[in-house]
N, CA, C and O of each residue as an XYZ file, in Angstrom:
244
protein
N     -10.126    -13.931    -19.242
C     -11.213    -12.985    -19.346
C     -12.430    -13.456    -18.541
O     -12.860    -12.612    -17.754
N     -13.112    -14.701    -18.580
C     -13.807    -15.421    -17.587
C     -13.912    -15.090    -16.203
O     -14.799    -14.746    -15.422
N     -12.644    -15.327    -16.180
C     -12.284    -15.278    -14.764
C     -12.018    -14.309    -14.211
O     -11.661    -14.305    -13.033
N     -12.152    -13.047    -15.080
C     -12.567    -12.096    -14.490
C     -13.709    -11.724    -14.315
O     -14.157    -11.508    -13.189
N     -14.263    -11.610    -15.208
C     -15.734    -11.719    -15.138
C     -16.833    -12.408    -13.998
O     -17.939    -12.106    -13.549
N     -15.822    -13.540    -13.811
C     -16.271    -14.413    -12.756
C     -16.150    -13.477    -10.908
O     -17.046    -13.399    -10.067
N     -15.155    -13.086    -10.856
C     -14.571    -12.310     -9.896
C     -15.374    -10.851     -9.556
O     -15.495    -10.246     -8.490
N     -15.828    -10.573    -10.805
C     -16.504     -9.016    -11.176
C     -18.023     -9.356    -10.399
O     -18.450     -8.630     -9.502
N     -18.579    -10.278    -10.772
C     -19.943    -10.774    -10.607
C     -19.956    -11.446     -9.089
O     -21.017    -11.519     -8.470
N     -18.534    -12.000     -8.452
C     -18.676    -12.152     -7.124
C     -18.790    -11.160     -6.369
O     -19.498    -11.258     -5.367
N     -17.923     -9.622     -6.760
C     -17.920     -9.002     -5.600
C     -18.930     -7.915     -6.381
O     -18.423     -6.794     -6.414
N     -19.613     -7.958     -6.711
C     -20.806     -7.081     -6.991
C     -22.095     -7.771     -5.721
O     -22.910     -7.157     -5.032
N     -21.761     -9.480     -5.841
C     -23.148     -9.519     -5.360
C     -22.711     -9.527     -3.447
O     -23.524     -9.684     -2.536
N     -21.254     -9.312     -3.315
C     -21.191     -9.250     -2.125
C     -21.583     -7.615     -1.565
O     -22.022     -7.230     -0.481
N     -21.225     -6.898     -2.777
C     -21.764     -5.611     -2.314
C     -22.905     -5.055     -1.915
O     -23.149     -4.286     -0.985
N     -23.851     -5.743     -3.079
C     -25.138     -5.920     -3.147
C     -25.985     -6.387     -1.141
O     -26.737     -5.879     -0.308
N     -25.020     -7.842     -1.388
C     -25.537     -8.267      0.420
C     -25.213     -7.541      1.278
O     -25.963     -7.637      2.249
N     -24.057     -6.500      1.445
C     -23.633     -5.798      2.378
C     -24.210     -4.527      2.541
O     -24.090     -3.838      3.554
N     -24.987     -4.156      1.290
C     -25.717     -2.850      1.431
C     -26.844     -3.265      1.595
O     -27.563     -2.556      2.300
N     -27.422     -4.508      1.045
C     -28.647     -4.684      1.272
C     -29.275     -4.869      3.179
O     -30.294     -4.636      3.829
N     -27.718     -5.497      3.423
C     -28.024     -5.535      5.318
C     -28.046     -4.361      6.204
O     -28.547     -4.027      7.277
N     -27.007     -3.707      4.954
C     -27.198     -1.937      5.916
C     -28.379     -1.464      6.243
O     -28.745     -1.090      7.357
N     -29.161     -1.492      4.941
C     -29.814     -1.323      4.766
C     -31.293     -1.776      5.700
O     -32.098     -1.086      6.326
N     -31.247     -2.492      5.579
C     -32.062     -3.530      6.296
C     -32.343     -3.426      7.502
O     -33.383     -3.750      8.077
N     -30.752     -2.646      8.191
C     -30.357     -2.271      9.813
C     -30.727     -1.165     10.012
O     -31.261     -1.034     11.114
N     -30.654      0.073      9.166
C     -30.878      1.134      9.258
C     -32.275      1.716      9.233
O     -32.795      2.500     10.028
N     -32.871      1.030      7.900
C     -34.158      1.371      7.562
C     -35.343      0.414      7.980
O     -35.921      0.809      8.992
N     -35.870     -0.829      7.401
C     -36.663     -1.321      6.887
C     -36.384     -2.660      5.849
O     -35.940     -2.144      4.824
N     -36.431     -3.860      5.689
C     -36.561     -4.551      5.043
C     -37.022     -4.320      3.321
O     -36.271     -4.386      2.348
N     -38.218     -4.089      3.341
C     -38.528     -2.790      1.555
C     -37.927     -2.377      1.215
O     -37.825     -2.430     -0.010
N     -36.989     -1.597      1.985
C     -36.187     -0.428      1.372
C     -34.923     -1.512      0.730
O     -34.517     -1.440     -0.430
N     -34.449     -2.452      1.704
C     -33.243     -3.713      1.375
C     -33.334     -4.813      0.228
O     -32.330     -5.323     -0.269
N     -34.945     -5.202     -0.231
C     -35.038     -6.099     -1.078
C     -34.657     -5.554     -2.019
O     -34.099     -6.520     -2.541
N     -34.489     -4.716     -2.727
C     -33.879     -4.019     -4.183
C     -32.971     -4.815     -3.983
O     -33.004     -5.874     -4.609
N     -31.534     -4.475     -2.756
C     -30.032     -4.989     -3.330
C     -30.131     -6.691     -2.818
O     -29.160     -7.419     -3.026
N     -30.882     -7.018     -2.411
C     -30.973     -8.410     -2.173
C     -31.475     -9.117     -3.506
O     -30.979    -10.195     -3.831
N     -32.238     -8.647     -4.104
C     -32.522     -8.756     -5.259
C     -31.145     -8.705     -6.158
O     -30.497     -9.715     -6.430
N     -30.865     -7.629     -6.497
C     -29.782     -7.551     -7.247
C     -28.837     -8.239     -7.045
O     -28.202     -8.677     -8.004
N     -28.380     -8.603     -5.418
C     -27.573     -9.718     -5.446
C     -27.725    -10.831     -6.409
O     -27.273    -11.078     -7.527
N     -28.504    -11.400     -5.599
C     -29.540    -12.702     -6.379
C     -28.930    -12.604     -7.667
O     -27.944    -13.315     -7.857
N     -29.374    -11.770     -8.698
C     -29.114    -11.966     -9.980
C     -27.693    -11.945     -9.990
O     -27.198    -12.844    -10.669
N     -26.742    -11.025     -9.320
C     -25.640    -11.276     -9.623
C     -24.766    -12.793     -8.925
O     -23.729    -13.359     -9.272
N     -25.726    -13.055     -7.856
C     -25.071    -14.729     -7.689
C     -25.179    -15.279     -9.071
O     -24.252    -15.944     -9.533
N     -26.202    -15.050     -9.717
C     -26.517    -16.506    -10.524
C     -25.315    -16.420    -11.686
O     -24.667    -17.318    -12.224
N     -25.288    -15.004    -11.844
C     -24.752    -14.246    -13.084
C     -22.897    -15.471    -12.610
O     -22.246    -16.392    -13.104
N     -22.892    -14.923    -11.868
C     -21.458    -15.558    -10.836
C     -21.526    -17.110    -11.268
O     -20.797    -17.641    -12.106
N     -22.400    -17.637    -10.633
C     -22.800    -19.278    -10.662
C     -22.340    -19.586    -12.435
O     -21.452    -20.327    -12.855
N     -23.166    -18.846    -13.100
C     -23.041    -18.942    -14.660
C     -21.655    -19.114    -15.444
O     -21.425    -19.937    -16.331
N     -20.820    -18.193    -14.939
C     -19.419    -17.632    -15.647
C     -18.766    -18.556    -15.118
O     -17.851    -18.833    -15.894
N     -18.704    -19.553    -13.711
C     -17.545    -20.063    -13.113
C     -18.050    -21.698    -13.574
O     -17.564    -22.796    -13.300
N     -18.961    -21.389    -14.199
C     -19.428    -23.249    -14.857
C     -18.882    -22.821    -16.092
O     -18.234    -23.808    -16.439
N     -18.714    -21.770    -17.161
C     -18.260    -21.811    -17.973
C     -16.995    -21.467    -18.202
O     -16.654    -21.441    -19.384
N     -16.080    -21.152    -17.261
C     -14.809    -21.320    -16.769
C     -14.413    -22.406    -16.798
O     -13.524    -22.731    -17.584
N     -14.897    -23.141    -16.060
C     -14.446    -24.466    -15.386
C     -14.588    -25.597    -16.922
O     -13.813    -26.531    -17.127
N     -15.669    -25.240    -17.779
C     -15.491    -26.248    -18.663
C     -15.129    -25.806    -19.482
O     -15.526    -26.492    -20.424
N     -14.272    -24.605    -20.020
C     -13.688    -24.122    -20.894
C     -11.536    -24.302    -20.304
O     -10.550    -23.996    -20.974
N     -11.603    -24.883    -18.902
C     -10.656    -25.047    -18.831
C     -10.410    -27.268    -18.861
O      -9.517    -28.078    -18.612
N     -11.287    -27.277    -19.146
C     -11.605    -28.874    -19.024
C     -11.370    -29.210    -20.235
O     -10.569    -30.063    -20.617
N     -12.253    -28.368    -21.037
C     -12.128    -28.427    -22.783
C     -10.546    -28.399    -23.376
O     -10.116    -29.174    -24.231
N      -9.817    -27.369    -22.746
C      -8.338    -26.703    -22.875
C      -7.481    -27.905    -21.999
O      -6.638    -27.444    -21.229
N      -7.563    -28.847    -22.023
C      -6.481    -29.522    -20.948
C      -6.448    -30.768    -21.687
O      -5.743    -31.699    -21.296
């Protein structure tokens, strides 16, 4: 379940960077910090789940 979660929160924040550059290309920088932002949180969100993965499979071994 983690590890999905973990997976969910990676490709959100890759989405996030990929619209945020569209963005960025198309429009304006302002208009891009929203999903750069939102990345951001979803890196950390990412960063978070795969440390508690990792020691929930450390714990289990």
């Amino acid at each position: 379940m983690l590890r999905m979660l973990e997976l969910s929160w990676f490709f959100i924040a890759l989405i996030g960077i990929a619209l945020g550059s569209f963005k960025w290309m198309t429009e304006n920088f302002c208009s891009a910090i929203w999903f750069f932002l939102f990345s951001t949180i979803a890196t950390i969100f990412w960063m978070v789940r795969r440390k508690q993965r990792i020691l929930m499979e450390k714990n289990q071994s």
